[in-house]
N, C-alpha and C positions, 0 to 999 in steps of 0.2 A: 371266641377262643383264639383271643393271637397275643393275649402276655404270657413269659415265656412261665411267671411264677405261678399264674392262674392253672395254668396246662399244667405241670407238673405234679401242683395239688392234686388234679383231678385226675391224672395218670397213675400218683401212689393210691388215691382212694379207688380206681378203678382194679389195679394190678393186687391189692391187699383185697379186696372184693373177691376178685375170680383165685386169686390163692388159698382162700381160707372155704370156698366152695367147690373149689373142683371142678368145674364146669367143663363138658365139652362141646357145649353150646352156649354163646354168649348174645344175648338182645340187650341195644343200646338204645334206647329213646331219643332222639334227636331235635324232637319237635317243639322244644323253646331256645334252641339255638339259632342264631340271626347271620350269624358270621363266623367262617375258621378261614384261620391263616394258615401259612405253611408248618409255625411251628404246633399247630395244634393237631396235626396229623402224628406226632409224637405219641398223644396219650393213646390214639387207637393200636397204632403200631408197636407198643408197646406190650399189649394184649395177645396181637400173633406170636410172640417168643414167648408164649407164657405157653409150658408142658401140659398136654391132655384139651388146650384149646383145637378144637378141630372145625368148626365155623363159627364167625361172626356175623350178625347181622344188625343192620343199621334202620332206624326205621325212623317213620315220621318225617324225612327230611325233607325241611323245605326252599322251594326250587333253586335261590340262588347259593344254598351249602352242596347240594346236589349236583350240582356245575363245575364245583370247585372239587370232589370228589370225584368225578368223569374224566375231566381236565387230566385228572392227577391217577388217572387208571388203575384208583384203589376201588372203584365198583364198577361191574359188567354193565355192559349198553349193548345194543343191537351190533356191532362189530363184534367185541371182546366178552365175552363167555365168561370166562374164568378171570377173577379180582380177587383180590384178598380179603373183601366183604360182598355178604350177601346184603342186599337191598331188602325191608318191605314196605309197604304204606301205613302199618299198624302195627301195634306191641300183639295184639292179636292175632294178624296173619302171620306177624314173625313168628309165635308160638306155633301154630300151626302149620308151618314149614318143614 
């Protein structure tokens, strides 16, 4: 995720997604992505401005998108508690949250 056309695609299919559902819980599967760049943070944050969204959670990610995620203090780590995503290891535990 670091063309800026790629991202946007998947930002309208993502924002058309949770508008036409309602959701106010949102699980993002993460686990056949390899690489995000800066502007790939766009399609997620895109998602927080969307009304009746009240958590996000990211899941499957693996360890060097996860870094870059930290880095970038959109998910909690042992300092910082509170992010604008929650983390899980699985579409499952994310359910289960």
């Amino acid at each position: 995720m670091r063309d800026l056309a790629t991202v946007n695609q998947i930002k309208e299919a993502m924002v058309i997604a949770v508008r036409e559902a309602s959701p106010h819980r949102v699980i993002i599967d993460l686990q056949h992505v390899e690489f995000i760049g800066s502007v790939g943070f766009l399609a997620f944050l895109a998602l927080r401005r969307e009304p009746g969204v009240e958590t996000i959670t990211l899941c499957g990610i693996m360890p060097n998108v996860r870094e870059v995620f930290l880095l970038c203090k959109l998910i909690p780590d042992e300092t910082m508690q509170k992010a604008p995503f929650q983390v899980a290891d699985s579409v499952e535990t994310a359910m289960s949250m």
